[in-house]
C-alpha positions in Angstrom: -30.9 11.8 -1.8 -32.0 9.5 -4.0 -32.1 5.9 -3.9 -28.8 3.8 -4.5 -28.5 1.9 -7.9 -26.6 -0.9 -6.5 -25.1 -2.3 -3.0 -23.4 0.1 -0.9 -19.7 -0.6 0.1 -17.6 1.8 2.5 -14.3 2.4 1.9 -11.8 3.8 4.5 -8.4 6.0 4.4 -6.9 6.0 7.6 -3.6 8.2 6.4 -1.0 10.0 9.2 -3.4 12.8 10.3 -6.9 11.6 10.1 -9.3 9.0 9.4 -12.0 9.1 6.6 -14.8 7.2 5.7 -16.8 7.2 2.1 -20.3 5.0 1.6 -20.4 4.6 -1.8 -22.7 3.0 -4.3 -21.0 0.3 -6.1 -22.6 0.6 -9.3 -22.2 4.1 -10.4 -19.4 5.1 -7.9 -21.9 7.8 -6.3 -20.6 8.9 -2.9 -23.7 8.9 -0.6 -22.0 10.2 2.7 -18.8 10.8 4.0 -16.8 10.8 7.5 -13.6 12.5 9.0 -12.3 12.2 12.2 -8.5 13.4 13.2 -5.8 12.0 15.1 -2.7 13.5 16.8 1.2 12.7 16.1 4.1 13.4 18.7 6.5 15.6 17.6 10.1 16.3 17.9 12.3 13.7 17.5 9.8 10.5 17.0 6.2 10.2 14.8 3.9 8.5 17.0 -0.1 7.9 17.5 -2.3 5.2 19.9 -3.7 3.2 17.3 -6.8 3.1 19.5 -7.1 6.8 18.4 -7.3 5.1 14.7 -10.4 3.1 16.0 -12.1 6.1 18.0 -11.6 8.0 14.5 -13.2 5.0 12.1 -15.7 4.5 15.0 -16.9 8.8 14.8 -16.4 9.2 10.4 -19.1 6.3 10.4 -21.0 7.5 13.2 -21.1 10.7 10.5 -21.9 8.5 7.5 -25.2 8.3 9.4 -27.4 5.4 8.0 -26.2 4.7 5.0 -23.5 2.8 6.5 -26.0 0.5 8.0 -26.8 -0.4 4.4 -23.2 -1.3 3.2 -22.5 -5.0 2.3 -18.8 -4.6 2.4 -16.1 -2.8 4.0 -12.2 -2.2 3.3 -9.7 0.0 5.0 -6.9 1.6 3.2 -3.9 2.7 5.5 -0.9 4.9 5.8 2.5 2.4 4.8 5.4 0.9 7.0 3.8 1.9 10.3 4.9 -0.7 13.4 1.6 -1.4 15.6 3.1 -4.0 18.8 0.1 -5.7 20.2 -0.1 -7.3 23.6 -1.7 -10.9 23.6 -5.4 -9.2 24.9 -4.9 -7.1 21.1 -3.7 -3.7 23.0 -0.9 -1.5 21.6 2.0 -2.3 23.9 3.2 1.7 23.1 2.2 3.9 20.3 2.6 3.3 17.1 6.0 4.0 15.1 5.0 5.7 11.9 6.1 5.7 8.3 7.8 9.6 9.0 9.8 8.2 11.9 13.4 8.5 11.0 14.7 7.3 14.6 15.7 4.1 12.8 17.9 5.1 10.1 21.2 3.5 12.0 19.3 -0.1 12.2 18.2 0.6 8.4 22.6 1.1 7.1 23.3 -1.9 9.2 20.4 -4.2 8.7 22.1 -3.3 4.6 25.3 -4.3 5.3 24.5 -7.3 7.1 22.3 -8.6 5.0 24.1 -8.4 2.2 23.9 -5.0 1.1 22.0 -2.8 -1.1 21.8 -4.9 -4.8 21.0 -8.3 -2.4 18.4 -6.8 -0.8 16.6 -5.0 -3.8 16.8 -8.2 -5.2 15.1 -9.9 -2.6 12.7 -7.8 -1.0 12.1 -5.4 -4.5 13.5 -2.3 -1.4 16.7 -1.2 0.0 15.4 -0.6 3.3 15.3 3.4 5.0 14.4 4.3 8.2 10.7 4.6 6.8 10.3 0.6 6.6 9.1 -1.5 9.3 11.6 -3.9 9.4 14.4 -0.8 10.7 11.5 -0.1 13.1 11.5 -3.4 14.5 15.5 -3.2 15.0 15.1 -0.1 16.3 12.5 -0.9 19.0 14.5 -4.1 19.9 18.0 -2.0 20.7 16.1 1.0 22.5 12.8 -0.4 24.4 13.4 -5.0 24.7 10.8 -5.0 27.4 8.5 -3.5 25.2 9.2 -6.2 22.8 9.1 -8.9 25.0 5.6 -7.7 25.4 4.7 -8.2 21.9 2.1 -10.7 20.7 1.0 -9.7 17.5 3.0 -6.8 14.6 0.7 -5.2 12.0 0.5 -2.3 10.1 -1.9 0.4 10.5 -4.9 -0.9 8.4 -3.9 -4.7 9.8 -4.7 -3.3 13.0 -8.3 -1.5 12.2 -9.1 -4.3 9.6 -8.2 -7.1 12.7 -10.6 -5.1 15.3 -13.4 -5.4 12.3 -12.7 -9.2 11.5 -10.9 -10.6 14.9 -8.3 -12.3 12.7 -4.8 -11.1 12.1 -4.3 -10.1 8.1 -2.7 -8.0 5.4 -2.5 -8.0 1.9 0.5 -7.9 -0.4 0.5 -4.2 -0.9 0.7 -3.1 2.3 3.4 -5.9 3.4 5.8 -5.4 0.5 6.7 -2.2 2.4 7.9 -3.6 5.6 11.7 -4.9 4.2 10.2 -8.6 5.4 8.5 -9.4 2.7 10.4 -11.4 -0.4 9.0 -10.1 -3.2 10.2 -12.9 -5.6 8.2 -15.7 -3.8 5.4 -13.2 -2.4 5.8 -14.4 1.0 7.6 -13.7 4.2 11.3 -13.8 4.3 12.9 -15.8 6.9 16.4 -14.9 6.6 15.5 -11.1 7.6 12.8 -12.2 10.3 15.6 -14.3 11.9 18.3 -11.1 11.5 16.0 -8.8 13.3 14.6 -11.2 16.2 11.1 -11.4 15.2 9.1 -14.8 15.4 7.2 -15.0 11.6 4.3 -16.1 14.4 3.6 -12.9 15.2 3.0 -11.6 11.6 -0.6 -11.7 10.0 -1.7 -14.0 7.5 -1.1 -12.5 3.6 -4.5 -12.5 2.0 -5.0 -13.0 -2.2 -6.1 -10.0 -4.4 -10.1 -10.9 -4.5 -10.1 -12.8 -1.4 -11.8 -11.5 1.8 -10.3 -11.0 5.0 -13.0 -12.1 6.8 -16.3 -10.9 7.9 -17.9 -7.7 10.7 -17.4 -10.0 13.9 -19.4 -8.0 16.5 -20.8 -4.3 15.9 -18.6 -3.0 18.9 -21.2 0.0 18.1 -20.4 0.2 14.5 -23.4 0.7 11.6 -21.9 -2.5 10.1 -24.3 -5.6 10.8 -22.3 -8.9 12.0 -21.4 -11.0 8.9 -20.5 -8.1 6.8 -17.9 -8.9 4.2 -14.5 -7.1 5.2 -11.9 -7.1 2.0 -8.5 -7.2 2.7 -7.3 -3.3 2.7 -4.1 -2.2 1.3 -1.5 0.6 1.9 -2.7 4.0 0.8 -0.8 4.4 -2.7 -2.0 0.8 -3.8 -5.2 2.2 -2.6 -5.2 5.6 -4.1 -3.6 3.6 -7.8 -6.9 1.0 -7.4 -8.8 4.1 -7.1 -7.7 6.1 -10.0 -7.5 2.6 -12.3 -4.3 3.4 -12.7 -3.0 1.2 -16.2 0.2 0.3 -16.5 3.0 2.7 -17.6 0.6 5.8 -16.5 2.7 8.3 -14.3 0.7 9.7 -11.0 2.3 11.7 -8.3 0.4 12.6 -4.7 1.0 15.4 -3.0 0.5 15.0 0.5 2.2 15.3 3.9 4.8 13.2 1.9 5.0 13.1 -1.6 5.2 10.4 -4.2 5.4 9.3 -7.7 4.8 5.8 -9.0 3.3 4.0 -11.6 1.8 0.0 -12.2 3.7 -2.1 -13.6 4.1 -5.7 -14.8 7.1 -6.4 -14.2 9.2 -6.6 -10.1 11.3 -4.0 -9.5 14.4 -4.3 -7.8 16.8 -0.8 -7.8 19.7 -1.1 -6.0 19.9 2.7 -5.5 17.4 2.2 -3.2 15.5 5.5 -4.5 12.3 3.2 -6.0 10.7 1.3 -3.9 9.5 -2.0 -5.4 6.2 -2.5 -3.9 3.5 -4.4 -5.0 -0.1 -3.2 -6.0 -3.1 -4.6 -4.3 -4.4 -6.4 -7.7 -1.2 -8.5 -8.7 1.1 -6.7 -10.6 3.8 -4.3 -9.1 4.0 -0.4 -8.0 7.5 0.8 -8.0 7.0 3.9 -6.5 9.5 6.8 -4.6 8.3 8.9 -2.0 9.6 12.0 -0.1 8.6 13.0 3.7 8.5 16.9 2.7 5.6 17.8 0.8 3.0 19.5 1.3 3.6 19.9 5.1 6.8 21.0 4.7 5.7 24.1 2.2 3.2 25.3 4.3 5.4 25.4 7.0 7.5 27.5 5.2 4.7 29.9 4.1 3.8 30.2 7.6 7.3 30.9 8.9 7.0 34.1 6.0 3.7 35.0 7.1 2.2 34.2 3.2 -0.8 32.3 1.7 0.6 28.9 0.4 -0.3 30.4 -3.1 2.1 34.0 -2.7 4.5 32.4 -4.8 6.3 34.9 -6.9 8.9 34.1 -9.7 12.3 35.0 -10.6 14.9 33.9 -8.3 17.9 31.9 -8.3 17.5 31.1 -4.7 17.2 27.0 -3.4 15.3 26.2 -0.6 15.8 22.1 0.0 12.9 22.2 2.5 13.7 18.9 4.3 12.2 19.8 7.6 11.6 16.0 8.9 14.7 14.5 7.2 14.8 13.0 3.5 13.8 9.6 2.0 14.6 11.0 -1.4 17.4 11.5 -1.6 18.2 9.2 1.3 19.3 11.8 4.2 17.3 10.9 6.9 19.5 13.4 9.2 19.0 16.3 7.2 17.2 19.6 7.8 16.3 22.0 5.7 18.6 24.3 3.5 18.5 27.5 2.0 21.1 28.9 -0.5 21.4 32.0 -2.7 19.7 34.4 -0.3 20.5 38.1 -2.0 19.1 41.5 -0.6 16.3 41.7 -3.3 15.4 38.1 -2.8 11.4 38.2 -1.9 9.5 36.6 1.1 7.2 35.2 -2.2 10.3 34.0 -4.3 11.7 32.1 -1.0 8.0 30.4 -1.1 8.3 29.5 -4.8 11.8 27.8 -4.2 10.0 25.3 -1.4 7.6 24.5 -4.0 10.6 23.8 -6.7 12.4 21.5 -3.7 9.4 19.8 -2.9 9.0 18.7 -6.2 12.4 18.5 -7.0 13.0 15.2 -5.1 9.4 13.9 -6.7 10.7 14.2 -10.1 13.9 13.3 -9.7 12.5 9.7 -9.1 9.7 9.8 -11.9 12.0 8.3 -15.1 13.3 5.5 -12.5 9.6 4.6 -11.5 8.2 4.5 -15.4 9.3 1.2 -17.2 11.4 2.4 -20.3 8.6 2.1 -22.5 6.3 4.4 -21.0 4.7 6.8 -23.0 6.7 10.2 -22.3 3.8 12.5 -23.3 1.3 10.8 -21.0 0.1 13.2 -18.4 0.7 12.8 -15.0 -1.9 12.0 -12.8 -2.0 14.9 -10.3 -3.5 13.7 -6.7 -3.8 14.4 -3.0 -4.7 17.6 -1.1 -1.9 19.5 -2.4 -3.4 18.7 -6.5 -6.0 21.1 -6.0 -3.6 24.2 -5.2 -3.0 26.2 -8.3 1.0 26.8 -6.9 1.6 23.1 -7.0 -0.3 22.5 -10.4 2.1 24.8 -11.6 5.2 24.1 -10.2 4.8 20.2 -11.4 3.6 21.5 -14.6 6.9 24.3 -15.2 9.3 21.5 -13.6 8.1 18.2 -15.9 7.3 19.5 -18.7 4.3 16.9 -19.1 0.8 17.9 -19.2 -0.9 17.3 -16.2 -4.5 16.0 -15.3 -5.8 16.7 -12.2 -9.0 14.1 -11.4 -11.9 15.5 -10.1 -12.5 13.1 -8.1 -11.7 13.9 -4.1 -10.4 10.9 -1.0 -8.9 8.7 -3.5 -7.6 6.4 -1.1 -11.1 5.6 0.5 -12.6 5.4 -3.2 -10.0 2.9 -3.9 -10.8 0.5 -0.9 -14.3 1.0 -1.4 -13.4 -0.1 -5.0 -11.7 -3.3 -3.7 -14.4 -3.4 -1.7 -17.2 -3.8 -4.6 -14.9 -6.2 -6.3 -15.3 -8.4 -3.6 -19.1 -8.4 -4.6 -19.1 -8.6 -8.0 -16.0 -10.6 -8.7 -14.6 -7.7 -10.7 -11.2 -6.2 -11.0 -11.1 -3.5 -8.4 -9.3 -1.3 -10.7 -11.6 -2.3 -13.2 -14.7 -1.0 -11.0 -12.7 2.4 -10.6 -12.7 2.6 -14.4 -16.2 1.9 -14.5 -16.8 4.9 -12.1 -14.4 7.5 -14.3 -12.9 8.3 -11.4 -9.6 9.5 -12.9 -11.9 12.2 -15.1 -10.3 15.7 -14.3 -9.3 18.7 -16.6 -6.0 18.1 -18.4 -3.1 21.1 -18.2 -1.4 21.4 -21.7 2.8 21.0 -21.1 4.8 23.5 -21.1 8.9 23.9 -21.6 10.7 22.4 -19.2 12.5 24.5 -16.4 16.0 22.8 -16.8 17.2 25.7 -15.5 16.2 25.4 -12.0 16.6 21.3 -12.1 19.7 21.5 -12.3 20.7 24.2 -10.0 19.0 22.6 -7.2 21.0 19.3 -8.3 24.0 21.0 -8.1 23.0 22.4 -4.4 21.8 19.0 -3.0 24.9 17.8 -4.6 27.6 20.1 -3.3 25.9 20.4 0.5 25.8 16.8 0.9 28.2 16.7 3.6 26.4 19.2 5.5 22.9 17.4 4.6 24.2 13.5 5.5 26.0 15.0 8.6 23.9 14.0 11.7 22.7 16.1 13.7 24.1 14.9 17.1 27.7 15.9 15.6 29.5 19.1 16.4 
């Protein structure tokens, strides 16, 4: 290996179903070693982990990074979004973590609307309309169903809080990350106490919000990490403002991420505030804004489904008018957190392949129904969309985004985009530059471009006209008979 051109910085993605680590040289962007360790969620009706899983997981990807972690300078975690960790006052989780993919709470999210205003107020103040995905429904939630739990509770973070707190031993986030809890007014950039005092919870308890550029604090003790004591520790972010830092994402440029949820989203300059509730009006990690809309079916769902037929998640064969809504875990978009998945149009000559393809179409579906209200209205139509996440790299998904757009599509080369884009924020903490900047600098959105093709409007708007004819059956809760 040779030698580094300039410092080393590590950069963390802690996401639902592992944790990974990336050293990487800040000047050229080099990866010099990598980690991954994984971590287990409950099923059935709840999505839960120990945070202290999160820690064994950072603790054994470094451990991997061998010693070129020992060299880094700086360190910044990037995190799965809305996830409620309740600390006890010694720092322990008080119960495991309510994730992101946790629908439980989707009673506390309609009311905490409707008593609060309703949908326009609270897009307006918050950039959201609150689903059972954001922390603030969680919160409810946990107060109705476990109060001595909460009246354990000494400390609330989110999932990279509560990693980048163990590092530092002070309580922080950054505005990316807490513009997706439904607490955070996105007008004055700063805790809302109005909601707070709806939902019970003491703004005490909440970490301090620290500036784009400014560190969180530094390595407080090695607890057996590489990282010397004193080592600068930048402020993290949620996952997509990570994974947009990463890529260098300008504003107006369309990027969609195909993971175990899916989502599309883009920069922009100016706060967004939709009423539908189907864009999310988060903010970026830099300053500026990141409307973004994400489903929980992607590319978990469709693999599911490929396993239930017995196929390779690329046995995708065409020419059906079958729909397959895969919304296994519920839906955040559209908003049916009760729902299940649905499949209509079943005929004798209908193939096991051709059921395959129509989870694919579903899955991205709900992605681009959401990608016109994400883009500002003068966004360049022609761009390509950015293509990311562990489902970018399969050629079924590459072209099912690609027939179903009708935009070219690029598909960076460049892998973990979520740890590259901490460890970009990361060397911007050095250097003084832009993190996005730094990502530009390393080309990490380079990646072969797919020409466009004609749009399938075909098949958009029969699966429209399913989701919208079954939506009694699909908003119908499940505990009803």
């Amino acid at each position: 290996m040779s030698a580094a051109e300039g410092p080393l910085v590590v950069g963390v993605d802690t996401s639902t179903q592992s944790t990974k680590a990336l050293v990487v040289d800040a000047a050229t962007g080099r990866v010099v070693a990598s980690g991954q360790a994984p971590h287990t969620v409950s099923s059935g009706a709840g999505r839960e982990s120990d945070p202290r899983q999160w820690w064994d997981a950072l603790c054994t990807a470094l451990d991997q990074c061998g010693d070129a972690a020992r060299e880094a300078s700086a360190v910044s975690i990037g995190g799965q979004q809305h996830g409620l960790v309740t600390l006890d006052a010694g720092g322990d989780p008080v119960r495991p973590a309510l994730l992101w993919n946790d629908v439980r709470s989707a009673p506390q999210a309609r009311r905490l609307i409707e008593e609060l205003g309703g949908a326009k107020a609270w897009a307006e103040r918050t950039g959201s309309v609150p689903s059972a995905s954001f922390t603030v429904t969680k919160w409810a939630w946990l107060a109705e169903n476990e109060p001595e739990a909460v009246r354990a509770v000494k400390a609330v973070r989110l999932p990279h809080d509560y990693l980048t707190e163990r590092l530092t031993g002070e309580g922080t986030t950054d505005r990316g990350d807490a513009s997706g809890t439904g607490w955070w007014a996105s007008g004055t950039e700063s805790y809302d106490e109005e909601t707070l005092a709806r939902v019970g919870l003491d703004p005490a308890l909440l970490p301090r919000i620290v500036r784009p550029g400014e560190p969180a604090g530094t390595v407080r003790d090695s607890h057996g990490l590489p990282f010397g004591k004193g080592t600068l520790v930048a402020g993290g972010t949620g996952d997509n403002a990570a994974a947009a830092l990463g890529l260098g994402v300008r504003p107006g440029t369309p990027v969609m991420s195909l993971g175990t949820s899916g989502t599309v989203y883009a920069v922009s300059q100016r706060r967004s505030a939709d009423p539908t509730g189907t864009v999310a009006g988060f903010a970026d990690a830099r300053g500026d804004w990141l409307p973004l809309a994400c489903t929980l079916n992607c590319t978990l769902a469709v693999d599911r489904v490929a396993a239930l037929l017995g196929l390779d998640r690329e046995a995708v064969e065409p020419g059906t008018d079958v729909t397959l809504l895969p919304y296994l875990d519920g839906e955040r978009t559209p908003n049916l957190p009760h729902s299940s998945g649905l499949l209509y149009g079943l005929r004798h000559d209908t193939t096991a392949g051709q059921l395959l393809q129509a989870a694919y179409d579903g899955a991205v579906h709900s992605l681009l129904g959401a990608l016109d209200l994400v883009l500002d209205a003068d966004a360049d139509p022609s761009a390509p969309l950015l293509l990311i996440g562990g489902g970018a790299r399969g050629t079924a998904w590459q072209q099912t985004v690609r027939r179903l757009s009708g935009r070219p599509v690029q598909i960076p080369e460049a892998k973990e985009l979520v740890a590259l884009g901490a460890a970009a924020q990361a060397a911007g903490l050095l250097t003084g530059e832009d993190p996005a900047a730094v990502a530009r600098r390393w080309d990490t959105a380079a990646g072969p471009v797919l020409d466009a093709v004609e749009r399938d409007e075909a098949t958009l708007t029969r699966i429209a006209g399913v989701v919208s004819d079954a939506a009694p059956l699909l908003e119908r809760d499940g505990s009803i008979r």
